[in-house]
N, C-alpha and C positions, 0 to 999 in steps of 0.2 A: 868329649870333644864338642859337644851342642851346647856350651857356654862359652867355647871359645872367643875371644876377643882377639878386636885385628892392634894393630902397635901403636894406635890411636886410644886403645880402652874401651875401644865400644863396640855391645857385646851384639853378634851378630843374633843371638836369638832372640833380645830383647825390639831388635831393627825387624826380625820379622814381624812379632808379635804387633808392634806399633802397623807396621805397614799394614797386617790384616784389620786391625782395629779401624784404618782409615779409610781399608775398601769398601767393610761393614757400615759407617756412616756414610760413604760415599751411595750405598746402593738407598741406604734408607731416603735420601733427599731424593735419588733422583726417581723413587717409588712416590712417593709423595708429589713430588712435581708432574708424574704421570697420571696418579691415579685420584689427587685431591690439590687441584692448581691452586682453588684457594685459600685451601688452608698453609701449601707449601708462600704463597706473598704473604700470607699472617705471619709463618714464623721468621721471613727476612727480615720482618721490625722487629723482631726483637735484638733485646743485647745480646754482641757476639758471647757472650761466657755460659748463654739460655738456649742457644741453638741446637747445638750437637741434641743434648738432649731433648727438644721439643720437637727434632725432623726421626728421632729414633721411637720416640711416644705415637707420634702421627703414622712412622711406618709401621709399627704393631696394630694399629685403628688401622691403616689401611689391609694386611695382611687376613685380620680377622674378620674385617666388613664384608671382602670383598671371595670369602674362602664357599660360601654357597653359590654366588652366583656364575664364578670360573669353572665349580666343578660340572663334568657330564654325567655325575649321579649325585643326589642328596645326601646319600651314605657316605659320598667320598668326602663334599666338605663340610660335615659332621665332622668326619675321620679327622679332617684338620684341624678343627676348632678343637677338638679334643686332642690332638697333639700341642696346640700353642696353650691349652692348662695346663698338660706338665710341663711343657717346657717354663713357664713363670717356675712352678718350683725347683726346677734344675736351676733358673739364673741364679733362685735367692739361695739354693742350696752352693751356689758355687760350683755346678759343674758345666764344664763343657758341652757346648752345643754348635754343630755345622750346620750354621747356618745367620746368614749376614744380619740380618736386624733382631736374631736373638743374641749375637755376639755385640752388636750397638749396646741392648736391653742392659746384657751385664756389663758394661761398661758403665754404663750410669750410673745403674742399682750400685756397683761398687765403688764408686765417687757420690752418691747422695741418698736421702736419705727416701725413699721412695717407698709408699705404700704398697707392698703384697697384698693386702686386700681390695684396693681400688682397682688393682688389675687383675685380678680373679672374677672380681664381683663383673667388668666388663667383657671377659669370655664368657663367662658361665651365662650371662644374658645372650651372648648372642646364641651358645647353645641352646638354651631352651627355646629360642626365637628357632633354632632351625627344625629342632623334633615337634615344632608345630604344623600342624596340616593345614597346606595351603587353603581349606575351608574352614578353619579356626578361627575364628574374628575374636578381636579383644573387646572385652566388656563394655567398656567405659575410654573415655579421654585418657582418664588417670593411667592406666595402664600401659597406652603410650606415654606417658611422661616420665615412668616411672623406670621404663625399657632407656630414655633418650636418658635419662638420669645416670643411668647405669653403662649405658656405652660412648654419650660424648662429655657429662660432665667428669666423670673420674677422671678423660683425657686430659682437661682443666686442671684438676686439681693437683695430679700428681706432677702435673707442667709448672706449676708451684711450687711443687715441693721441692722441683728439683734447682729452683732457682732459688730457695731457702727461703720463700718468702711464707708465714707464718700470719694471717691474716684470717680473723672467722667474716669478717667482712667481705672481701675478696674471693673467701670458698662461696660464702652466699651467692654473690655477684656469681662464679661461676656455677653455682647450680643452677642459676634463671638461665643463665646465655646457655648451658647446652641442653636442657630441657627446649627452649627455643629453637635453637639448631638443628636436636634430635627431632621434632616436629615437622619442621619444615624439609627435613632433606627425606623423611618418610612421604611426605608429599609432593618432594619431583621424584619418587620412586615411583608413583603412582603409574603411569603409564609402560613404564617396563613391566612391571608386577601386570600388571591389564595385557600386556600385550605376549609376556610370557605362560600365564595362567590362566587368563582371561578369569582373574577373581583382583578382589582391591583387598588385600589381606591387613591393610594396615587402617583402617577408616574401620571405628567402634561401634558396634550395633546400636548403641543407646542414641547416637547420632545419625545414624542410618535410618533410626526408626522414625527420628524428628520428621525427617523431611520426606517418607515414604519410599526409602531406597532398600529397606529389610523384605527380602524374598524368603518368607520360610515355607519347605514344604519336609515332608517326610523329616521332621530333626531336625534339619539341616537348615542355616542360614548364610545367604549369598546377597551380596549388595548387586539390582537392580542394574543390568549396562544400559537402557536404554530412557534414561532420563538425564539427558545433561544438565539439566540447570538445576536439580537436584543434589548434584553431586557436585557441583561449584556450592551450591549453597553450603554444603559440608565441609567444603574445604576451606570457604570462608569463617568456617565456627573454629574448625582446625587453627586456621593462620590467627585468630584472634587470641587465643591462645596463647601461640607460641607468642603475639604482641606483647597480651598481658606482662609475659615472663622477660622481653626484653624490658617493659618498662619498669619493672621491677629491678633490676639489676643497674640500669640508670640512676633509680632514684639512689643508690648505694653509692653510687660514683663517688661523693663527700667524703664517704667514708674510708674508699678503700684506698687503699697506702702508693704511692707513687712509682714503685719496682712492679707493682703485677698488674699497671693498665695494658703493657704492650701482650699479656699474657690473655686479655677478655678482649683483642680485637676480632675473636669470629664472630663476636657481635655485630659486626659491620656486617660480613656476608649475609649472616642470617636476614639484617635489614632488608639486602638488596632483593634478596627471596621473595620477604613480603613483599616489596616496593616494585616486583618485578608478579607478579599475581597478581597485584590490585591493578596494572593495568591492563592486564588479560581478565577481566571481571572475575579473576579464579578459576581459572579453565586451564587446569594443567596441561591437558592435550595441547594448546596453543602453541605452535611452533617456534612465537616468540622467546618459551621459556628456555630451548634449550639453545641461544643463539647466543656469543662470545662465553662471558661468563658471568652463570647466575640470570642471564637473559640479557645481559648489558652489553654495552662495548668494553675490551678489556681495558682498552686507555682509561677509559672513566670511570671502572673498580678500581684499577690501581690508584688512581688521583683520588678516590674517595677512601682507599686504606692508607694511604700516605699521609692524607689533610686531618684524618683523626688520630695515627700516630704521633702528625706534627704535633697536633694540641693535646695531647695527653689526654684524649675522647675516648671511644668505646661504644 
């Protein structure tokens, strides 16, 4: 009787099925719109046929980002992160999962043609980012770029894919923008990470040691709290950085095909990051930083992601 059809022909199980699949996207945006407002205005420009899919990509990025710092033990949002890997092999295996933005997930994967390894390669980062000891400093720069690589460029890419667009151009472009991205948004973490651990777990000892911010005693090394302008000086090598990688991805613009500019607009955020530090002289603590959004007023992000949508910018 669970296929029966009303005198109409249509089948009530298939009307469930639909309606759940709409709740599932329904929750993914409106997780997005709470948890990453602007990257939820980035994906409004895009074309309506790229949405569903780019607010279900953005709610697994927000689900996975956000799975250590909700939890009230480390253990438990491990526990998560390591239940959203297998759940990726449940989507691509086809089975069944309760729960809304893994039910989006298979909806996609089953209408395109989406990389499993781009989405693995971004949990499995953030795992290893959590079994790290909040006194674990990364080596080098490289290392964050290579972490922002792995958990906001794949977002890029497979936001691609699933808009069919085929472009080595376009993936280039989006591995500068979220290596950029991934930079900058590790550095308005900074003050939460300071003010929850009182350690800056994401600033590279090679960089720390430039400007005399590496405290090592016993083994251990700790970045220095009482030098401010040290630690702007770092953050200034930091955001330069991430510049280098938007201008890199600019210079591509020529190249990359006119379907996946609305797909490289977190380049704009990224911008206003930078643009929104150089006038705190890089002083993340700056109160400025966390006022409307990205530091701005929202009227005038919005008008700055609209005005480069208009022109087909990035």
């Amino acid at each position: 009787m669970c296929g029966r059809t009303n005198p109409s022909g249509y089948s009530m199980k298939g009307a469930s099925a639909s309606s759940t699949i709409q709740a599932a996207f329904s929750y993914c945006v409106q997780q997005v719109r709470n948890y990453d407002y602007h990257h939820y205005l980035c994906n409004i420009e895009l074309p309506p046929n790229m949405r569903k899919a780019a607010f279900a990509l953005r709610a697994f990025n927000v689900e996975t980002a956000r799975a250590m710092d909700i939890a009230s033990d480390p253990r438990i949002g491990l526990m998560r992160l390591l239940w959203w890997q297998e759940a990726i092999d449940k989507i691509f295996a086809n089975k069944t999962i309760e729960h809304p933005t893994a039910q989006a997930l298979a909806s996609v994967v089953s209408e395109h043609k989406i990389s499993k390894g781009w989405m693995k390669r971004s949990v499995e980062a953030r795992i290893n980012d959590a079994r790290r000891e909040v006194t674990d400093m990364p080596e080098t720069i490289e290392e964050l770029e290579r972490y922002a690589e792995d958990t906001v460029s794949t977002l890029l890419y497979t936001t691609l894919q699933a808009g069919g667009i085929r472009s080595t151009a376009a993936d280039h472009a989006a591995s500068h923008i979220g290596k950029a991205s991934g930079l900058l948004l590790l550095l308005r973490s900074l003050p939460y990470h300071a003010n929850q651990n009182r350690q800056f777990p994401y600033i590279p000892k090679d960089l720390a040691a430039n400007h005399n911010l590496l405290d090592t005693q016993g083994g251990r090394s700790e970045i220095r709290m009482d030098s401010p302008e040290g630690l702007c000086d770092v953050v200034f090598d930091m955001a330069s950085v991430a510049n280098a990688h938007l201008e890199k991805a600019r210079q591509l613009a020529g190249t990359v095909p006119a379907e996946a500019l609305p797909v490289l607009l977190p380049a704009v955020p990224a911008q206003v990051i930078l643009d929104s530090l150089s006038r705190v002289q890089f002083n993340v603590f700056d109160p400025r930083m966390a006022r409307g959004i990205l530091g701005i007023p929202p009227l005038w992000f919005q008008l700055k992601l609209k005005w480069h949508s208009w022109r087909g910018k990035y």
